[in-house]
C-alpha positions as CSV (number, residue, x, y, z in Angstrom):
1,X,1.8,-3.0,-29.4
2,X,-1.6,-2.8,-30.6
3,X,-0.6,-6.0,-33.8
4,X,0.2,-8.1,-30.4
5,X,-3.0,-6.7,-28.1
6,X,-5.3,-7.9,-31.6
7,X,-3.5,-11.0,-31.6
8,X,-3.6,-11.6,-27.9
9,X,-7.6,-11.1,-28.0
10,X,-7.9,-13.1,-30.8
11,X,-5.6,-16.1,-29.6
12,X,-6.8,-16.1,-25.7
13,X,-9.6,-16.2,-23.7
14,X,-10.3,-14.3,-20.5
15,X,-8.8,-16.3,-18.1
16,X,-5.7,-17.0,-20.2
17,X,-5.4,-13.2,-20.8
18,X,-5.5,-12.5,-16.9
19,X,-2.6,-14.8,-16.5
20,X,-0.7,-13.0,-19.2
21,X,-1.1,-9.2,-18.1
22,X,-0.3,-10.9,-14.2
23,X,3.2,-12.9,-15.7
24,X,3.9,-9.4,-17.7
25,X,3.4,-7.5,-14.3
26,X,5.2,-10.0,-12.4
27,X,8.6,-9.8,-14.7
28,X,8.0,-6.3,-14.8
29,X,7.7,-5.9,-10.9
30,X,10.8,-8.2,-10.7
31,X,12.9,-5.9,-12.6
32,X,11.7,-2.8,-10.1
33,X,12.5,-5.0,-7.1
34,X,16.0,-5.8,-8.3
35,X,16.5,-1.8,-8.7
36,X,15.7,-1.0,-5.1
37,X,17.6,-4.0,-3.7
38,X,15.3,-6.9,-3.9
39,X,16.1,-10.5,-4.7
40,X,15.7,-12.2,-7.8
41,X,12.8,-15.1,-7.9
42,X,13.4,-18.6,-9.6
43,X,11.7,-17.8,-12.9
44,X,9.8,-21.3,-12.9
45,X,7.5,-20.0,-10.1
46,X,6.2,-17.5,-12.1
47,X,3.0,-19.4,-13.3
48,X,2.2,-20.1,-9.4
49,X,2.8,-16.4,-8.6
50,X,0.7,-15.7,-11.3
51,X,-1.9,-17.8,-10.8
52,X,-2.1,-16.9,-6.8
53,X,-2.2,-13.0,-7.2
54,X,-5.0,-13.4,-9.4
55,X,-6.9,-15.8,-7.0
56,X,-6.1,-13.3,-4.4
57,X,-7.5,-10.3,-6.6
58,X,-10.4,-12.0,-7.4
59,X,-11.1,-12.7,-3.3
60,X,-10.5,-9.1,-3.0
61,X,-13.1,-7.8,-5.6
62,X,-15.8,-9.9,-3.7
63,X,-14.3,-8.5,-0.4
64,X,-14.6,-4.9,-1.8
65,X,-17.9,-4.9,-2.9
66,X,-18.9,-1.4,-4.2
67,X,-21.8,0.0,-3.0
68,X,-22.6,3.9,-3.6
69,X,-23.8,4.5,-0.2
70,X,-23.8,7.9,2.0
71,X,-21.1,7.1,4.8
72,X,-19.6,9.3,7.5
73,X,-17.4,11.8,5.9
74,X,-14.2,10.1,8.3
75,X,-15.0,7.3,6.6
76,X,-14.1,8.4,3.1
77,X,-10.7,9.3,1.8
78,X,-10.3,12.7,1.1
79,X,-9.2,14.9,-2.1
80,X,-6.0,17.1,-1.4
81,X,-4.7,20.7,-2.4
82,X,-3.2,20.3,-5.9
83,X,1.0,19.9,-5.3
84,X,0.3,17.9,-2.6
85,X,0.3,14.2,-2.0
86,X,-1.2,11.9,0.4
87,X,0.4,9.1,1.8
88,X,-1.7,6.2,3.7
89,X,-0.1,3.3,5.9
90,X,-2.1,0.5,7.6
91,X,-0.6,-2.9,9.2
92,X,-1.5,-6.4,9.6
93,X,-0.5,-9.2,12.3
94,X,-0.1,-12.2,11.1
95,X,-0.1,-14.4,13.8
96,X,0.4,-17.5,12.7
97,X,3.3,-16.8,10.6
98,X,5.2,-14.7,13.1
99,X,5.1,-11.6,11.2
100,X,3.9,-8.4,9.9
101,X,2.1,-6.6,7.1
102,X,2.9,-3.3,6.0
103,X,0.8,-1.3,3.3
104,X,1.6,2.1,2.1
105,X,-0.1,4.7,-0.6
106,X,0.3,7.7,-2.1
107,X,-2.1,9.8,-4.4
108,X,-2.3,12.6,-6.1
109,X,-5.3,15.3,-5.9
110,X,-6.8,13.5,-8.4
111,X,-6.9,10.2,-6.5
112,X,-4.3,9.0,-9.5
113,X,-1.6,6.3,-7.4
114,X,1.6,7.7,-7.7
115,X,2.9,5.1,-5.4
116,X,2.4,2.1,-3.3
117,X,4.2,-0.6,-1.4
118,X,3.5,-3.9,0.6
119,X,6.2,-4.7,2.9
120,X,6.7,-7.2,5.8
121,X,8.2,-7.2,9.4
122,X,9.0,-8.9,12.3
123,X,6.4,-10.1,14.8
124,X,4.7,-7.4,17.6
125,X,3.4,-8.0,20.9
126,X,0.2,-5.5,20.3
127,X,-1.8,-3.6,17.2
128,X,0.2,0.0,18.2
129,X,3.9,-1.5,17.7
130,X,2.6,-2.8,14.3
131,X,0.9,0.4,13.3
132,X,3.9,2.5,14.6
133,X,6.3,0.0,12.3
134,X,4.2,0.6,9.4
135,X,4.6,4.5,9.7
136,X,7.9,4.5,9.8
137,X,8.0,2.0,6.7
138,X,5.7,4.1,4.9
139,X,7.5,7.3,5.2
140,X,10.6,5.9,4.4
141,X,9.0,4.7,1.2
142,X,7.6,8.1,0.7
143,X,11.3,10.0,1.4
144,X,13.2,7.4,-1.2
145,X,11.2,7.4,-3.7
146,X,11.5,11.4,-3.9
147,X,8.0,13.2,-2.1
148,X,8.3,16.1,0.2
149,X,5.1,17.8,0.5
150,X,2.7,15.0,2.2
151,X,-0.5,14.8,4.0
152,X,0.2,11.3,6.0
153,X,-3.2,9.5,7.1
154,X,-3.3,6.2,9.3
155,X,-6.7,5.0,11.5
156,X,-4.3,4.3,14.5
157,X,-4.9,7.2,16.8
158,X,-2.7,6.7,18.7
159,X,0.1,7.1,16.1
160,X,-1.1,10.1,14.4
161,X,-1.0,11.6,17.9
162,X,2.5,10.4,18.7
163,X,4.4,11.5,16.1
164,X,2.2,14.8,15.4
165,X,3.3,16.1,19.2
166,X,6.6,18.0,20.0
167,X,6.5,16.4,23.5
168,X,8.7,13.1,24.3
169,X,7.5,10.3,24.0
170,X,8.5,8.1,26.5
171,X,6.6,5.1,25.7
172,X,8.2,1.8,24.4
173,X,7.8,2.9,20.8
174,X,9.6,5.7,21.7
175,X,12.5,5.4,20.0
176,X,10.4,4.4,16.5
177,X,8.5,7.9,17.1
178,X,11.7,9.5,17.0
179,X,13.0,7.9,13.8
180,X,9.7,8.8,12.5
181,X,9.9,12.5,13.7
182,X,13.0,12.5,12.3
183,X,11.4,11.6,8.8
184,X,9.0,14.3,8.9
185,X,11.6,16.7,9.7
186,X,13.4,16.0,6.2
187,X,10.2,16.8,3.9
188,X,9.8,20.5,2.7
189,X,5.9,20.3,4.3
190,X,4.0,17.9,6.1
191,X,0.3,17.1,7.8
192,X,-0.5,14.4,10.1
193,X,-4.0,13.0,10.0
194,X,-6.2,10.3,11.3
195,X,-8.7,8.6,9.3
196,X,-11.2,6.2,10.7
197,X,-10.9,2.4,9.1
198,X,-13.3,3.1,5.8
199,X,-11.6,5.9,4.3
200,X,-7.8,3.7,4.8
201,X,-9.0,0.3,3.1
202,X,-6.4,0.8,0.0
203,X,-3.4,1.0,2.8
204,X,-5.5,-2.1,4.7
205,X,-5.5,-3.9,1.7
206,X,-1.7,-4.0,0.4
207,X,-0.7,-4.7,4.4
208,X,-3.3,-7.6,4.2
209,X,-1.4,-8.7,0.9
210,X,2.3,-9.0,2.6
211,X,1.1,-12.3,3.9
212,X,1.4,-13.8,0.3
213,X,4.8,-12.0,-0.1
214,X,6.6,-12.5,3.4
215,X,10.2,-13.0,1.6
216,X,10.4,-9.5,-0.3
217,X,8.7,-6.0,-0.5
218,X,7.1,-5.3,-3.4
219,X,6.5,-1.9,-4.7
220,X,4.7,-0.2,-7.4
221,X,5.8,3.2,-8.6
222,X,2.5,5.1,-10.9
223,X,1.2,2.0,-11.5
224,X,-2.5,0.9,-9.2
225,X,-1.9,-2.1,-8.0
226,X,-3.8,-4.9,-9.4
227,X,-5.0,-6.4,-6.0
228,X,-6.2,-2.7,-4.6
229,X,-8.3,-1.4,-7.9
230,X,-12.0,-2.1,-6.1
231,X,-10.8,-0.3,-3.2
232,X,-9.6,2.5,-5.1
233,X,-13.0,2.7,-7.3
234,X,-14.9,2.8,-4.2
235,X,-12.9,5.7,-2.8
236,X,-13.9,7.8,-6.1
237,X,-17.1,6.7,-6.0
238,X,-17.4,8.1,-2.6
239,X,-16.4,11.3,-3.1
């Protein structure tokens, strides 16, 4: 590994490297997809792929910029009891395409990803039916892929409040809130939280991202996604 690294920097520049470490990432992340169910991608496309996620990492980091600023403490993610796990969600409406972004993530005390996914979805007629589709995304994500002690933070108040009651809900997301109760229910311990808009950009961020990959979710299991890395510094920087 570290003969082909030497030769790599020796042979490449920077930009050729990027593409490399993004085609590795993108086979890689094709093998993971096919595990969980996913389809496979033509293999020619992989130099377009390549080539887009970096562009759209690159908008990101100007996005993102990092300042080290005092903000409002709802407006920084939180650290969390050692054990424990914390799982964000956010969503995006696309409405030009007729679809949906979902972005899910889950750290460790230490801030360290353990796992995160971008997923799409049909289209919603407001912001809540998104953000209550996202949740329950999310949490599925979170039950598969093997936690059950989670602290589970969106900045949709309205759906922290929802599925944190014990009352009915007998709104027209109703039956989501019950699939998402439901969830909850099946995980050794759980918290519900709401988190204002700053402290959830890492979630924001992988939901913005399902607009580039409306055909298949894409997960990542303790591995930061590429695209997400600025918002994740700033987090840490925060704290």
């Amino acid at each position: 590994m570290v003969h082909l690294m030497e030769e790599l920097l020796e042979r490449l520049n920077q930009d050729e490297l990027e593409l490399f470490w993004t085609q590795a990432w993108l086979v890689w992340n094709q093998c993971n997809s096919l595990l969980h169910g996913g389809r496979l991608k033509v293999p020619s496309s992989l130099n377009t792929r390549a080539e887009e996620y970096i562009t759209e990492f690159r908008s990101a980091q100007n996005r993102l910029d990092v300042q080290r600023t005092q903000q409002p403490i709802g407006d920084i993610w939180q650290p969390l009891p050692p054990e424990e796990f914390k799982l964000n969600f956010d969503a995006a409406v696309f409405s030009d395409l007729g679809r949906t972004g979902y972005g899910a993530i889950i750290r460790n005390e230490k801030g360290e990803v353990m796992a995160a996914m971008t997923a799409s979805g049909p289209m919603v007629h407001n912001n809540d039916e998104a953000e209550f589709l996202a949740c329950r995304k999310a949490i599925e994500f979170g039950v598969d892929a093997g936690f059950s002690r989670l602290i589970v933070e969106g900045d949709n108040i309205n759906v922290t409040r929802a599925i944190s009651s014990s009352l009915e809900n007998t709104s027209p997301f109703g039956n989501v809130v019950d699939d998402i109760r439901h969830l909850l229910r099946s995980l050794q311990w759980v918290s519900v939280g709401y988190i204002r808009k700053g402290g959830n950009q890492v979630a924001h961020v992988l939901a913005q991202f399902a607009r580039n990959t409306l055909d298949e979710d894409v997960y990542w299991m303790e591995d930061s996604p590429p695209l997400v890395v600025e918002a994740l510094y700033r987090d840490l920087s925060l704290l």
